[in-house]
N, C-alpha and C positions, 0 to 999 in steps of 0.2 A: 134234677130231672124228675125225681120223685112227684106224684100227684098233678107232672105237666101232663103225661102221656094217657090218651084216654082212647080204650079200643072202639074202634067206630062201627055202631049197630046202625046199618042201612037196610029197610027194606027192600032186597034189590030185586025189581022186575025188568029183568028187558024185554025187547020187543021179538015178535016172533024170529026164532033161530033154527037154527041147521045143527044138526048133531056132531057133536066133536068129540065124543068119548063113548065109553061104554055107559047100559045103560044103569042111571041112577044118577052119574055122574052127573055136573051140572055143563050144562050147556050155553056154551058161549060165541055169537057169531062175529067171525073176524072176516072183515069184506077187503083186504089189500088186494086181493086179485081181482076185484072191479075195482081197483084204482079209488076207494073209499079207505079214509084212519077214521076210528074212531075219535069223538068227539069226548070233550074232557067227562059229560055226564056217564057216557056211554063208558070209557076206563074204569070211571069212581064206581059204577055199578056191577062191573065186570069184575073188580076184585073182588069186592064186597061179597058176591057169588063164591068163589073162592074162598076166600075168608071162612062164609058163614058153614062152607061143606068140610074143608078137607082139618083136622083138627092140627095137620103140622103147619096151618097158613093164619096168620092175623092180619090185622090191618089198622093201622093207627094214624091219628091225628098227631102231627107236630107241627105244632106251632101257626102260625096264620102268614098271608099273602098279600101284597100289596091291593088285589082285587076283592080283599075280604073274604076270599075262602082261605080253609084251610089245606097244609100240606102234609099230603099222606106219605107215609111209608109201610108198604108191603114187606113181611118179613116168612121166610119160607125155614123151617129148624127140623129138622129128623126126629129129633128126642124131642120135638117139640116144648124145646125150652128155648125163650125170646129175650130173656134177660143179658145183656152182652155181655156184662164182667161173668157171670156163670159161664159163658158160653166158650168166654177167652181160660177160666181157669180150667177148662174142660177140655185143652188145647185142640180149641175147633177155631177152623179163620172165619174172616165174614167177605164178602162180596160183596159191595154198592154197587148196583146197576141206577144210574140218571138218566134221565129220559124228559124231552121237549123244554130244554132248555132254550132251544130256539124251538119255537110249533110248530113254523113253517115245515123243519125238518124233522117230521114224526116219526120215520123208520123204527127209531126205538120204544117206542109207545106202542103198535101193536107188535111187535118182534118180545116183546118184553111178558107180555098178557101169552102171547105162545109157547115160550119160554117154562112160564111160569105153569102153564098147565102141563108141558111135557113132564118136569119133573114131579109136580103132586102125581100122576098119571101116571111115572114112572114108566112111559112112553120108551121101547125101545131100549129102555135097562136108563134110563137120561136120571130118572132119580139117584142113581148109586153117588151123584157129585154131592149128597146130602150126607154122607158119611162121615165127614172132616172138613164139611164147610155149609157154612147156614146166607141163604141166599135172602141179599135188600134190595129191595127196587121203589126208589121213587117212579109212580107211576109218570106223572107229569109234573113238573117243574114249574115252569110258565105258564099260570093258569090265565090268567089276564091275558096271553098273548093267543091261548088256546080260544077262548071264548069269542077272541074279536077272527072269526073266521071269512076268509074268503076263497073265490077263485082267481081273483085276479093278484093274490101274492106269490110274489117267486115265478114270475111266469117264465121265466128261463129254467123251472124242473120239472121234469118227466113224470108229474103225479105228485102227490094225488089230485084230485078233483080239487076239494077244498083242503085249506092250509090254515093255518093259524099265522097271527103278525112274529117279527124277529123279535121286538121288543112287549115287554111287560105292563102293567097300566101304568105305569109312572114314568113310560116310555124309557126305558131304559134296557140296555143290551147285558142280561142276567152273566154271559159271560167272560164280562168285562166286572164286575161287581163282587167278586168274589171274598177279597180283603177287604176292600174299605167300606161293602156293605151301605151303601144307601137304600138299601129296597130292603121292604119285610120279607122276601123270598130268601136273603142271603142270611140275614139272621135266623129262620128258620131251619136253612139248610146247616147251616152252622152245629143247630141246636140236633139234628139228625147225624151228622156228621161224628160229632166230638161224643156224642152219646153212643156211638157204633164202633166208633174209634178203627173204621175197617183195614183190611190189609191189602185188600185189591179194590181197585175203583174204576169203573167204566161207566164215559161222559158217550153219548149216543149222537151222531149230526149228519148233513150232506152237507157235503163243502160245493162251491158253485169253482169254474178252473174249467181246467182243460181236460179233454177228452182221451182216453185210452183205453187199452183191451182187459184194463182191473175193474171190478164194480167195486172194491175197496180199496181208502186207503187211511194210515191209521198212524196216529200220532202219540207213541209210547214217552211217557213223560220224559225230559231229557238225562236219560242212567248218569250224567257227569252229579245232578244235585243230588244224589240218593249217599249216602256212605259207604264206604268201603267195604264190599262184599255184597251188598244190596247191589250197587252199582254192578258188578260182572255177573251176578247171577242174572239182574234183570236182563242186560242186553244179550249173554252170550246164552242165556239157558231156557229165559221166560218168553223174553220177545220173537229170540230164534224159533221156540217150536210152535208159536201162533203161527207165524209167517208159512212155516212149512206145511202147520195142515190147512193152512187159507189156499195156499198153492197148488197141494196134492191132493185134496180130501173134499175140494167143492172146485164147481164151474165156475167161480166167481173170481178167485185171485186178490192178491192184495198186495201194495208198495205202501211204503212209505208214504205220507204227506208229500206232495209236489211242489217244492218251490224250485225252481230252477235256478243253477249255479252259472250259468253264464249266457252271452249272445246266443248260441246255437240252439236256445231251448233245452227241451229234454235230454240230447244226448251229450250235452257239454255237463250233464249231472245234475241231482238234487242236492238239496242240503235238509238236512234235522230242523225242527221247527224248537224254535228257544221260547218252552210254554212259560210266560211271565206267568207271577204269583197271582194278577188278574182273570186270570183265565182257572178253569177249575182242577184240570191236574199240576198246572203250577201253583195252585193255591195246596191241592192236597199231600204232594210233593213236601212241603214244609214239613208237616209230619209225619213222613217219613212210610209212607201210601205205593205201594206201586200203581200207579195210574194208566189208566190208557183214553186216550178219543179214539172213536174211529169215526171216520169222513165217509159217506158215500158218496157219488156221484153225481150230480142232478140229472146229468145226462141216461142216466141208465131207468127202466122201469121201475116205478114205485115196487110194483111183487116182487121183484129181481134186488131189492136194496132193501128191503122187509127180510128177506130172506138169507141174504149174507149178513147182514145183522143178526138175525137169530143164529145161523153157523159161529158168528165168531161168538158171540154167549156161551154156545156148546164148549167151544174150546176151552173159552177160558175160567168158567166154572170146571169140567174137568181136569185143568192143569191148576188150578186153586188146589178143587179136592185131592189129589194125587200127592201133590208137594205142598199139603200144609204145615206137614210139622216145620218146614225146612224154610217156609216161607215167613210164618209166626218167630220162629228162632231168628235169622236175620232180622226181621223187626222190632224184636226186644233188643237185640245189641246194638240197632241203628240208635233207636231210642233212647238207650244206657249214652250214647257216645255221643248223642247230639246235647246232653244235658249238662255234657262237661267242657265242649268245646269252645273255643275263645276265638277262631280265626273264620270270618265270614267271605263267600263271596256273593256279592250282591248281587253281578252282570256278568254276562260271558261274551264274550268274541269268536265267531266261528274259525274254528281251524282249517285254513284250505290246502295245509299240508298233507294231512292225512286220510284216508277215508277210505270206506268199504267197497269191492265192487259187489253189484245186483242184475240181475238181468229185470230189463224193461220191453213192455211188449207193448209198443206204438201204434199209431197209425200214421201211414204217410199226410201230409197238409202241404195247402199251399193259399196266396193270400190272395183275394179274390173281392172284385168291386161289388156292395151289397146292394142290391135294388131299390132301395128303399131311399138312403144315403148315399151312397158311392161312398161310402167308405171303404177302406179295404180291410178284411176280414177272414177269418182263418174259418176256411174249408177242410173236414176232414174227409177222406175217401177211407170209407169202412172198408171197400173191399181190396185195401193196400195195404197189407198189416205187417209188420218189421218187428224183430226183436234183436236185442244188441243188449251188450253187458254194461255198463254206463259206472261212474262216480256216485256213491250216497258220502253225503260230509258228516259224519256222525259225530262228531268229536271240536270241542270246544275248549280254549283256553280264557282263566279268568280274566275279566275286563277292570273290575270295582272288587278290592279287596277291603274289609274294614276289622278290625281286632274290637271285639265287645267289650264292652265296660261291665265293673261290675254289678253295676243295675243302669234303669235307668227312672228319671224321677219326672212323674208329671203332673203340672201344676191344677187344682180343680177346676180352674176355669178350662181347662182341656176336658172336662171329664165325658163327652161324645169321644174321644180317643180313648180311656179307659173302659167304658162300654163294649167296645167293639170287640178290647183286650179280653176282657170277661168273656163274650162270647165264643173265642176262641179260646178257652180253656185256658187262660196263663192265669195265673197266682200273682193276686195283689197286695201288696202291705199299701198302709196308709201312716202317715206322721200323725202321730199322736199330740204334739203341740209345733206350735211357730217357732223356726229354729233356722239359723245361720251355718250352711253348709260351702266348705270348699267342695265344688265341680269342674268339669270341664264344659264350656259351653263353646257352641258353636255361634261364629257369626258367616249371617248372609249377607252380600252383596249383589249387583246386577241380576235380580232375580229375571227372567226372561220367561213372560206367558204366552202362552197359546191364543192365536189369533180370534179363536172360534171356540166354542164350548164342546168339548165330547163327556159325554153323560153326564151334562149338566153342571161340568163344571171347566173352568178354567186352569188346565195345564200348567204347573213350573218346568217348563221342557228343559229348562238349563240356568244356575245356578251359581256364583263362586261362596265356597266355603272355608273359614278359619276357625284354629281354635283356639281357646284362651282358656287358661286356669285361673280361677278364682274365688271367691266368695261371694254367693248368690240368698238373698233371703226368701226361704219356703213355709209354709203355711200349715197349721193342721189340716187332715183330708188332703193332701195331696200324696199321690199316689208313688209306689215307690214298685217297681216291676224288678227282678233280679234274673240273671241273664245266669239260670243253674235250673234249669226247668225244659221238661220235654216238648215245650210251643216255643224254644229260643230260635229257631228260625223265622216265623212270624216275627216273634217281637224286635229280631236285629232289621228284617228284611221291610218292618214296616213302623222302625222310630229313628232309624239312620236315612236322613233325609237324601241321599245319593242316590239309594236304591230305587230303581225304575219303579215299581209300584208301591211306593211310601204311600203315607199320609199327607208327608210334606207335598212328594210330585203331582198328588190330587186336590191340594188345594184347600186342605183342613187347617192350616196354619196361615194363608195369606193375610187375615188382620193384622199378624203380628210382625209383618212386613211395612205396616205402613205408619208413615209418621203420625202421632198423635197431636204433640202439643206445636206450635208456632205462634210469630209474635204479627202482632197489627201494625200496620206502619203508620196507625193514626196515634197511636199510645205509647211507640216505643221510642221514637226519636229522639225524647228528651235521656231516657234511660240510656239511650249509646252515646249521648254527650257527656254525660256521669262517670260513666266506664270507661271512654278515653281521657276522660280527665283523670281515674284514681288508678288507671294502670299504664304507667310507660310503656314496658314492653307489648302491651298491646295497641297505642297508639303508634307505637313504633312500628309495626305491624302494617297499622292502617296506613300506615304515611308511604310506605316502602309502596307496596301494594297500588295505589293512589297514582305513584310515580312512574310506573312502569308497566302499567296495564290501561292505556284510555281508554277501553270500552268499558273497564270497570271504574275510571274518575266519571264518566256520562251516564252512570247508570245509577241514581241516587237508591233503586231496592237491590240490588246486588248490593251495595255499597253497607245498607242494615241488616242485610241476610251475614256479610261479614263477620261483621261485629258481633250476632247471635252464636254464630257457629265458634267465636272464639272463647267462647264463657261456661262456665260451667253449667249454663240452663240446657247449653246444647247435650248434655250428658242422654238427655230424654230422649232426643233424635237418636243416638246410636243404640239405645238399649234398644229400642222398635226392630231390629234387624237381629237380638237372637234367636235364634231357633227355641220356642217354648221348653221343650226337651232336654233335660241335662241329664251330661253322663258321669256316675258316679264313679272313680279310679281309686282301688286304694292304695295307700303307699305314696299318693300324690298331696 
């Protein structure tokens, strides 16, 4: 990281403003409540103000964007020290706040700039969260999606005016990209990420859904993948007191993510959202992050979802700072214990045996012919409002279990999969000469693709797998990754081809799927009369075969396809179906 990070000297002018602080202070105009976000210039300026006034604020360059800017991070320190290992052995925690990972949904963008001056400002006592935790904030994420603004996106949300696109310039949806990294944004964030190493993380968005009496609702990474003690702290102690003071301490309120658990809608229950490693608190989750999204509404005012945005920040910077020691302590021992562990799970299965009750505060609907379509469509009556105690499914049992090997080896011609390893922080050995190694190798069968392309690439949505022990020959520079390092959930969750967001499931390994070599039926003819003449039991073969199958006596390339597939040239065809990937077992 040394000599990547470079503090960013911007001249920053904005344009005429309204006063926000005392005087000398720098002055910064935030327009949400005329249903105006600032625009990406206007953020990168508005820090940079910040930055260049208050000496506990910097602002840095990391790394670059698929639109060819660079990506900031905003770092806010009490002791005004920015260095993270100093920071961490000073046991101070750190806070990522993400913002415009979708532009459309900017709430956190300027919720985040308010934020950020309340506590330089020490606004209201809001600075004391700077005691025992040093506050990150990616300004904007999506810069490419920021720039391509309109009014006509998202036009099913209540503001603001203009919107930035969902996806990036490379067209792609940033929070689906998170592990496999096809955009410079994710290698960037990567490089922000693993550099901050943080212990609380908030993803900022509006979720589009159905209408109710919460302006928030908020999807805590799922407490089942966190480790033992992380897990019960986070659900019963961290997520519990957010909930309460979303509920008691602002107008706003907050539930859960809404996915509904059966026919009846809302009151047959929600369920927990199962954040895959694609998504950014299932990707942070891995190491071992407590994470949160929160969703606002599109339904509700842009000011009104600006603004419970900024309340949950409060909160949860204040419950950061409060219980840092206690927070940093369970992270170290998650850490410790993730670097020793051997038994993975990949997928979960929701449990619909158990679950919490919540109260939900509805609105009556009913379904109604639309003027436009005659479709029928769901009317809500605002001034019908209901509340009722309802089902949340919190709790999940494992679906995909896998036991880790103890490394695993990839071969250079993969090394766009070593790369990415890199990025995310795991420790690489490399074979120092050409060498014949017993593994375990997997083979694929019926690999089963996606119809359509999602981010550009071609789904293995389903798959059969074997495995076979044996002796594989590997090359110097091929890469050797050991499953005894604090990225072993990344590296199990993204070289175990089952796992929902592999490498394999995205589609980094389908050449290796496909057959290479075959024969001519102009050249080979004479070669399968050679071969039934110098081996019986395989004209034996032929003849049987011949006799009891007529559509294969009338089918003279079936008939050489035979013969190939009985020889040892076919050896080439099976080897095309392993999995690049081997797993090293010792003792085997």
């Amino acid at each position: 990281m040394a000599g990547r990070i470079k503090i960013l000297a911007i001249a920053a002018t904005l344009m005429a403003v309204v006063s926000c602080g005392k005087k000398g202070e720098p002055v910064i105009e935030l327009r949400y409540d005329e249903n105006i976000s600032l625009d990406y210039h206007e953020v990168i300026e508005a820090y940079s103000k910040l930055a260049d006034h208050y000496s506990r604020a910097e602002l840095f360059e990391m790394g670059m964007t698929d639109v060819g800017k660079p990506l900031h991070l905003f770092m806010i320190s009490g002791n005004r020290i920015f260095d993270p290992e100093t920071i961490k052995r000073r046991g101070k925690s750190i806070l990522l706040i993400n913002n415009g990972i979708h532009s459309g949904e900017p709430v956190g963008i300027d919720a985040s700039i308010e934020f950020a001056m309340e506590v330089l400002q020490d606004k209201e006592g809001v600075g004391r969260v700077l005691e025992n935790t040093v506050i990150a904030i990616i300004p904007l994420y999506n810069i490419g999606g920021s720039l391509n603004r309109s009014r006509f996106y998202r036009l099913n949300q209540d503001g603001p005016i203009y919107k930035g696109a969902r996806r990036n310039a490379r067209n792609l949806d940033l929070n689906r990209d998170f592990v496999k990294k096809d955009s410079r944004n994710a290698f960037s964030f990567a490089e922000i990420f693993h550099y901050l190493d943080p212990d609380v993380f908030l993803d900022t968005h509006t979720t589009n859904g159905s209408d109710h009496q919460f302006t928030m609702t908020l999807i805590p990474t799922m407490h089942q993948k966190l480790p033992t003690g992380m897990d019960s702290f986070f659900r019963e102690e961290m997520v519990a007191s957010l909930y309460e003071r979303m509920n008691n301490e602002t107008p706003w309120g907050m539930v859960p993510y809404v996915q509904t658990a059966g026919r009846r809608g809302i009151r047959s229950g929600i369920t927990a959202f199962n954040d895959h490693p694609y998504y950014s608190t299932g990707y942070t989750v891995l190491f071992n992050t407590f994470g949160f999204m929160t969703e606002n509404l599109v339904h509700k005012p842009f000011p009104d979802r600006v603004r419970s945005t900024l309340d949950f920040m409060r909160f949860l910077a204040a419950y950061t700072n409060e219980n840092s020691r206690k927070i940093t302590e369970l992270r170290r021992e998650g850490i410790e214990y993730t670097k020793t562990k051997k038994s993975f799970v990949l997928d979960w299965s929701l449990d619909r045996t158990s679950y919490d009750n919540i109260l939900f505060k509805g609105y009556e609907t009913e379904q109604v012919r639309s003027p436009i379509t005659n479709r029928l469509t769901t009317h809500y009556h605002y001034d019908r409002k209901w509340s009722d105690t309802i089902p949340f499914y919190n709790y999940f049992t494992p679906r995909i279990e896998v036991e880790a090997p103890d490394a695993y080896i990839i071969p250079h011609a993969w090394g766009d999969i070593t790369e990415r390893m890199i990025a995310n922080g795991v420790e690489v050995h490399y074979l120092e000469r050409d060498t014949v190694i017993n593994v375990e190798s997997i083979l694929v069968s019926n690999p089963q693709y996606s119809q359509r392309p999602t981010q550009g690439r071609f789904l293995i949505n389903n798959a059969n797998f074997d495995k076979e022990f044996g002796a594989r020959q590997f090359y110097r520079g091929d890469a050797v990754i050991y499953v005894n390092q604090r990225s072993n959930n990344y590296i199990v969750h993204m070289l175990e081809p089952e796992a929902p967001a592999s490498f394999f499931r995205w589609g980094f390994f389908t050449s290796s799927l496909e057959g290479g070599e075959f024969f001519s039926i102009w050249g080979f003819e004479s070669h399968a009369y050679d071969m039934l003449q110098d081996s019986e039991e395989l004209r034996e073969l032929f003849e049987r075969r011949m006799e009891q199958d007529e559509d294969f006596a009338n089918d003279p390339v079936a008939q050489l396809q035979f013969i190939y597939d009985q020889v040892p040239q076919s050896d080439v065809i099976t080897s095309s179906n392993i999995y690049p990937v081997a797993r090293l077992i010792s003792g085997r």
